[in-house]
N, C-alpha and C positions, 0 to 999 in steps of 0.2 A: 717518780720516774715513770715515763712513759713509752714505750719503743715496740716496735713490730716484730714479731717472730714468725715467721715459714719456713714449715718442716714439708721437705719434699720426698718422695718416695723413689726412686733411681727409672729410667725409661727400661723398657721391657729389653730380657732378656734371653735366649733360646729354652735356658727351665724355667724360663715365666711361662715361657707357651708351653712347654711340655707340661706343664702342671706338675714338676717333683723337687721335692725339698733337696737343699743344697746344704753343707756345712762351712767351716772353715775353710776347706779345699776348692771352693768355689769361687775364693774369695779375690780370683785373677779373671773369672768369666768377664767377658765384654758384653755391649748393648748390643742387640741384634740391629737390622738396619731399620726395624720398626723402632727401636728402642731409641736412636738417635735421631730419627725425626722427629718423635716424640718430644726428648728432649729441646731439639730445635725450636720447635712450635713453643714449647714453655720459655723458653729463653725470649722470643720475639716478646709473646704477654710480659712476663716480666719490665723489659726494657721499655715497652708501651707506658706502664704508668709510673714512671721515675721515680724509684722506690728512691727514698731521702738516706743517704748514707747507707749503703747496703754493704754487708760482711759475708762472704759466700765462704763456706764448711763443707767438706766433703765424708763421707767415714773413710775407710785407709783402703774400701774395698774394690775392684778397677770399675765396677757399674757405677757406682756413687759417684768416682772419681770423672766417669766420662759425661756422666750427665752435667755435674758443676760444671766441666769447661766449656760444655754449650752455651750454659748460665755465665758462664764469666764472657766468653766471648759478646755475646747481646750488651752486658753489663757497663762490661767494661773495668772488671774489675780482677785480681786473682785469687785463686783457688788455693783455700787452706786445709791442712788434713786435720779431722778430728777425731783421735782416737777414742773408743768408748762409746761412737754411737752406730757401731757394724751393727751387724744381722745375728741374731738371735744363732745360737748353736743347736743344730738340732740331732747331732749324738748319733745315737744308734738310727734315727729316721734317716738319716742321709739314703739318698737316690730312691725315699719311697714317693707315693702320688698324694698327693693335697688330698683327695678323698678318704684317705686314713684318718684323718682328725674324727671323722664322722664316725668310721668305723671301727678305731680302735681306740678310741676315747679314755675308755680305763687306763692303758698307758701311759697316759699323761697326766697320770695326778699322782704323786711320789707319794712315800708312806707317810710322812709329815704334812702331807697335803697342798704341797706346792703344786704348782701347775707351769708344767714345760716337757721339757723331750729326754727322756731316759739317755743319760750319758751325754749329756750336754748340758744345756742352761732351762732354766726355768722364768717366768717371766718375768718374777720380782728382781732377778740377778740382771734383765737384760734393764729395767726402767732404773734399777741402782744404778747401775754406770752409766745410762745415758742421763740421769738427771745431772750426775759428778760432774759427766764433762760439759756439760750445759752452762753449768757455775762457773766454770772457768773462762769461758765466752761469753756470761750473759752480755745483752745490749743496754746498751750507753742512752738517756734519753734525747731522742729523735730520731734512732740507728735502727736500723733492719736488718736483722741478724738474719741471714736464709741458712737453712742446715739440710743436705742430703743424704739421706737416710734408708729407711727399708724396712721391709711389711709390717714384718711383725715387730718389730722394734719401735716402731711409732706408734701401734697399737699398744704397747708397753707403756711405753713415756706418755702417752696420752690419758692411757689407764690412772697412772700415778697422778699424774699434775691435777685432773681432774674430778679424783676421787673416786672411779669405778673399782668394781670387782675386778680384776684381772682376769681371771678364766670365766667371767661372764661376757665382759667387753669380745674378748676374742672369740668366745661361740655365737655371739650372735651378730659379729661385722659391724661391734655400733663406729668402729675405728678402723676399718678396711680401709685403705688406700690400692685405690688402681694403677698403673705404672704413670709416675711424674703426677701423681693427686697433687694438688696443695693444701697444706691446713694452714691459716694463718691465725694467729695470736694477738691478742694485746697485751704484751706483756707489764706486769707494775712489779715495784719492788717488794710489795707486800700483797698478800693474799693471793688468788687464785688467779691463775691470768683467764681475758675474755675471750671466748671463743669467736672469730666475725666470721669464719668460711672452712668447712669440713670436708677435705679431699675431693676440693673441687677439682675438676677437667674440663672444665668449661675450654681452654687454651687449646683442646684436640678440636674443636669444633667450630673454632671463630674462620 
């Protein structure tokens, strides 16, 4: 079996520009109006190269959610919820600045030595349920499965499928997504899938 998989990252949101971590409670913010042009312009590339049977995913969270509908709109297709592949919980961080990671680093490595956000999730917990619910969806061979996702969550999943260190992948941005990146896959039924294109943005610039 052979089928495509893109994993998208949601268009920007007002704590994407503000640079500070969001929780659970975040989980109703909308795109800003950069963040749905954004998405727009992704939705247009998409529709451009007539992905072959495409399945569009959303996670349950309203960014996720608004960016697929751009995607479904261009597509032509509708928009499914998938629980299990939200945003990372980042616990006691809520409402701190993206600059903490640097600076308070010791925090985030629990006594067992996981790596994640004190009072939340850690990163093995977040690529655990999104590989779960990935099983549940995988693609059919010929199908393009798209899935819209979030930051650190696909650095997660990317982490796993791929075989990185987890708390190295995320300190050094090998799996950063920008707002609407795409990664796309070649997914097979066995083994590792292929990497063709890494949070690309090409589609903000055509």
């Amino acid at each position: 079996m052979t089928a495509r998989l893109l994993l998208i990252r949601h268009g920007e949101t007002p704590n994407n520009a503000a640079r500070m971590f969001r929780g659970p409670d975040g989980a109703a913010e909308g795109l800003s109006d950069t963040g749905h042009a954004e998405a727009i312009a992704l939705g247009l590339s998409l529709a451009a190269r007539h992905l072959p049977t495409p399945r569009l995913y959303a996670s349950p969270y309203t960014r996720a959610q608004q960016t697929a509908q751009h995607l479904a709109d261009a597509l032509g297709v509708p928009v499914q919820i998938l629980p299990g592949v939200h945003e990372i919980d980042t616990g006691d961080w809520m409402g701190r600045p993206y600059s903490d990671v640097q600076e308070r680093l010791h925090e985030l490595v629990a006594p067992d030595g996981q790596f994640g956000y004190p009072g939340g999730e850690s990163l093995a917990q977040v690529a655990e349920r999104f590989q779960a619910a990935l099983q549940e969806v995988l693609p059919q061979n010929g199908e393009t499965l798209i899935v819209v996702s979030h930051g650190a969550a696909l650095v997660a999943l990317l982490s796993r499928l791929l075989g990185r260190d987890l708390k190295a992948a995320y300190l050094s941005d090998e799996f950063h997504h920008a707002n609407t990146a795409v990664t796309e896959l070649d997914w097979r039924a066995e083994g590792q899938p292929t990497m063709l294109r890494l949070a690309d943005v090409s589609h903000l610039t055509e």
